[in-house]
mmCIF file of the C-alpha atoms, coordinates in Angstrom:
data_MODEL
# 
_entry.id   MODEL 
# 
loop_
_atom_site.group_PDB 
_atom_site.id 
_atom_site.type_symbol 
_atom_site.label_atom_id 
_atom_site.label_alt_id 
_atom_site.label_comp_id 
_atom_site.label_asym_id 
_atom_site.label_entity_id 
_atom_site.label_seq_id 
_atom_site.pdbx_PDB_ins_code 
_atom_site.Cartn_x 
_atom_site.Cartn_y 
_atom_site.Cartn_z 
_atom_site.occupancy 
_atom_site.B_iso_or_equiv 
_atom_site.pdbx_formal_charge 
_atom_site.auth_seq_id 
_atom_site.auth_comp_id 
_atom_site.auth_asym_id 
_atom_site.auth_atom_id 
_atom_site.pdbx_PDB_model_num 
ATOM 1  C CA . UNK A 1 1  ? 212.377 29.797 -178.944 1.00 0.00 ? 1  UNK A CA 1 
ATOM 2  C CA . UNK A 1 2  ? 214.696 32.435 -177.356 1.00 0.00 ? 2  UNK A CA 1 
ATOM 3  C CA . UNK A 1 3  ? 215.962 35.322 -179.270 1.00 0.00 ? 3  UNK A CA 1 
ATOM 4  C CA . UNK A 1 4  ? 220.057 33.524 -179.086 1.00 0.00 ? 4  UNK A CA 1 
ATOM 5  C CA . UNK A 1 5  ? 218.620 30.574 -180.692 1.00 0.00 ? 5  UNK A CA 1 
ATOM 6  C CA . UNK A 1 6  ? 216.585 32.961 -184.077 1.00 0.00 ? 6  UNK A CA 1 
ATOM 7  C CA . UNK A 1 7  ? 218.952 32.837 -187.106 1.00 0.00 ? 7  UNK A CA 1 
ATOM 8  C CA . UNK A 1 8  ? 220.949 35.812 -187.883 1.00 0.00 ? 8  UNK A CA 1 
ATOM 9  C CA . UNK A 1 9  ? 218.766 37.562 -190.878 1.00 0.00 ? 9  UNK A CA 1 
ATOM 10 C CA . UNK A 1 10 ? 215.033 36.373 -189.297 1.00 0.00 ? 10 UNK A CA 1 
ATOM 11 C CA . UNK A 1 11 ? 212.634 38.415 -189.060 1.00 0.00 ? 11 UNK A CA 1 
ATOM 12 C CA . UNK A 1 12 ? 210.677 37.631 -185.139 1.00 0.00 ? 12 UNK A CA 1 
ATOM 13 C CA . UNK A 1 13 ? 207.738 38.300 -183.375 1.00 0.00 ? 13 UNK A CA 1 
ATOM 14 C CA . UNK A 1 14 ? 208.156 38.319 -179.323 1.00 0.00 ? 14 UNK A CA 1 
ATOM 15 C CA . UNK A 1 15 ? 205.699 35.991 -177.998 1.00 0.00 ? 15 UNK A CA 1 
ATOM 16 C CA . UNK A 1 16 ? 207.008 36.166 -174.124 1.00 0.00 ? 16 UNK A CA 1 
ATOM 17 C CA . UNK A 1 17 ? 209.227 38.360 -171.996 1.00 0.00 ? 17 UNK A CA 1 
ATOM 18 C CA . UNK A 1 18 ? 210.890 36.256 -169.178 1.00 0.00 ? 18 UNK A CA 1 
ATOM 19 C CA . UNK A 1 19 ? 212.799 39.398 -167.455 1.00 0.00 ? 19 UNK A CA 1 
ATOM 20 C CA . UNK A 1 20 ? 211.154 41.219 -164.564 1.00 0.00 ? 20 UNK A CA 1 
ATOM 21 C CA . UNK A 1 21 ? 210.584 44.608 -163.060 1.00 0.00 ? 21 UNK A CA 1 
ATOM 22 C CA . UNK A 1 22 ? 213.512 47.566 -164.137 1.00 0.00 ? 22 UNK A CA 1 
ATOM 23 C CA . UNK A 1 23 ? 214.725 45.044 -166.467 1.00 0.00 ? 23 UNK A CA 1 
ATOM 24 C CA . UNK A 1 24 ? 211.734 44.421 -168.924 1.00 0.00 ? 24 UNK A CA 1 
ATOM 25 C CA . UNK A 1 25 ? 210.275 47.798 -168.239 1.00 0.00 ? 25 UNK A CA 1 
ATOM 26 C CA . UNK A 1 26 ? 214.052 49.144 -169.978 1.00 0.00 ? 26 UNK A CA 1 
ATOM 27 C CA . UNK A 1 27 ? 213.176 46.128 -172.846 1.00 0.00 ? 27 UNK A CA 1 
ATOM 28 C CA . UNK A 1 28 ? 209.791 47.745 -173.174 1.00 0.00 ? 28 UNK A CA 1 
ATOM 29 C CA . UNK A 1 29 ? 211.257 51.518 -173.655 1.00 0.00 ? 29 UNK A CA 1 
ATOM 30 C CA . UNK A 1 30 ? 213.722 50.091 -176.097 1.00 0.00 ? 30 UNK A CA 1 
ATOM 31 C CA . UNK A 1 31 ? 210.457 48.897 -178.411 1.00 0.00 ? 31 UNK A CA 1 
ATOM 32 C CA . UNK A 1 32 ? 211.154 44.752 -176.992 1.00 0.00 ? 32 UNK A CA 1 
ATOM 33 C CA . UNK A 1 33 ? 207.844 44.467 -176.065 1.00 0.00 ? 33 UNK A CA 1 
ATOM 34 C CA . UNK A 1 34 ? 205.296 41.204 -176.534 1.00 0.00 ? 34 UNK A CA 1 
ATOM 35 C CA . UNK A 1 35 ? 204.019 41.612 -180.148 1.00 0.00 ? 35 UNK A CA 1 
ATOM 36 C CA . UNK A 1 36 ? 207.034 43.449 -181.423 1.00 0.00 ? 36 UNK A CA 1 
ATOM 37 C CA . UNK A 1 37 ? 208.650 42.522 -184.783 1.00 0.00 ? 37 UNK A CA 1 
ATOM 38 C CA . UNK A 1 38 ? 212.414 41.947 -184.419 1.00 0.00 ? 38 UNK A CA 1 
ATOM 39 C CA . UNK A 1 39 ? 214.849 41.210 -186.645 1.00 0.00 ? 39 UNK A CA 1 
ATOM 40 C CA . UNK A 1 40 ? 217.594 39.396 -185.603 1.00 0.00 ? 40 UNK A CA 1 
ATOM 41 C CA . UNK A 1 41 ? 221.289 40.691 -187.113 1.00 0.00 ? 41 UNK A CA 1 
ATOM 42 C CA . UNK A 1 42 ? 225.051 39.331 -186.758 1.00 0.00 ? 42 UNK A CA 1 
ATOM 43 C CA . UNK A 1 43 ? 226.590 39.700 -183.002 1.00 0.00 ? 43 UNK A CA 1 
ATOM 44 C CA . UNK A 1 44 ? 229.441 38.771 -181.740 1.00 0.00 ? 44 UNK A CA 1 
ATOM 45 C CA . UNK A 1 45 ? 231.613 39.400 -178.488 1.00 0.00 ? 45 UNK A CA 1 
ATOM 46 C CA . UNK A 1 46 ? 229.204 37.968 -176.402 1.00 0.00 ? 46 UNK A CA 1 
ATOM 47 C CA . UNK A 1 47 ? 226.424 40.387 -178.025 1.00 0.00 ? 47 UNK A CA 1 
ATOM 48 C CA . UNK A 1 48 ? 222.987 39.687 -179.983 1.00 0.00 ? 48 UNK A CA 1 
ATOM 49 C CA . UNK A 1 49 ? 222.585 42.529 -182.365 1.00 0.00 ? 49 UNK A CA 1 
ATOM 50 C CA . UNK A 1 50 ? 218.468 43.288 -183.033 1.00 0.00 ? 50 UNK A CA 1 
ATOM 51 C CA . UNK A 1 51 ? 216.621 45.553 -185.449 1.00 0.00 ? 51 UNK A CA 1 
ATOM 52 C CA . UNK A 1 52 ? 213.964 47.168 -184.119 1.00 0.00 ? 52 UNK A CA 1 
ATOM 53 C CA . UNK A 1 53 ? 211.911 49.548 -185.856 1.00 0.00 ? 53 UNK A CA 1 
ATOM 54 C CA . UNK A 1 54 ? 214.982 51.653 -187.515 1.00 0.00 ? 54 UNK A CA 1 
ATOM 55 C CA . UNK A 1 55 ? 217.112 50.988 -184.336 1.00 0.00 ? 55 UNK A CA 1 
ATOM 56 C CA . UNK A 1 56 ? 219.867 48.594 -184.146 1.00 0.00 ? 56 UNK A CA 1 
ATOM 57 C CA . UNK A 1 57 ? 220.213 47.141 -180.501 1.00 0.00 ? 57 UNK A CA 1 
ATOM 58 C CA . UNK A 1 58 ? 223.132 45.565 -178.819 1.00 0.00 ? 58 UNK A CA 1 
ATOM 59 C CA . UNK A 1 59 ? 221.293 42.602 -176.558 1.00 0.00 ? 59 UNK A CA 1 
ATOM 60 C CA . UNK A 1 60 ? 223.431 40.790 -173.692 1.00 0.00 ? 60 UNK A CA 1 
ATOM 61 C CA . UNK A 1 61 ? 223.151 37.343 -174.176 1.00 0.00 ? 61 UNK A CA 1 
ATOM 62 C CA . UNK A 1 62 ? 222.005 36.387 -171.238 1.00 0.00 ? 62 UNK A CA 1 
ATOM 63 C CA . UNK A 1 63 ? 218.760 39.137 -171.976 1.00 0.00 ? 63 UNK A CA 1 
ATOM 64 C CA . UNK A 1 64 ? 218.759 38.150 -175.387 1.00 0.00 ? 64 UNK A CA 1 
ATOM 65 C CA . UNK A 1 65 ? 217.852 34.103 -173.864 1.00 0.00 ? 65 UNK A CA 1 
ATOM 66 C CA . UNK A 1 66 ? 214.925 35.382 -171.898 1.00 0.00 ? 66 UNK A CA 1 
ATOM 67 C CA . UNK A 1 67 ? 213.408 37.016 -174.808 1.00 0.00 ? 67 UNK A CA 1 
ATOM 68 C CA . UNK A 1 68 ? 210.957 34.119 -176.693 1.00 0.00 ? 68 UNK A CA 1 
ATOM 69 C CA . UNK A 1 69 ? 209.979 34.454 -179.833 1.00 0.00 ? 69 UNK A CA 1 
ATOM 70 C CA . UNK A 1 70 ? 208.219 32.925 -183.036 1.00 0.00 ? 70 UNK A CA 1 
# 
């Protein structure tokens, strides 16, 4: 399922990365990477908020839908 679509308090694994080139190698140096654990937090304003590692990460949307996870 896409990232958008992971209830707010889940923890995630990414399975799949659907963004390309500049845009998933900036994913990858954030730690959003194809076996990372994610945890998905409250957003709002058009932003997905993740945990990752100790970080907390502001997602677009639109990014946030072409990351797939389980």
């Amino acid at each position: 399922m896409p990232l958008i679509l992971a209830p707010a308090g889940r923890a995630v694994k990414v399975i799949r990365i659907l963004a390309e080139g500049d845009v998933r190698r900036h994913l990858e140096n954030l730690g959003i990477l194809v076996g990372a654990a994610l945890e998905r937090m409250e957003g709002g304003g058009g932003v997905i908020i993740v945990k990752v590692k100790d970080a907390r990460l502001a997602l677009d949307r639109g990014l946030a839908a072409k990351i797939l996870v389980s």
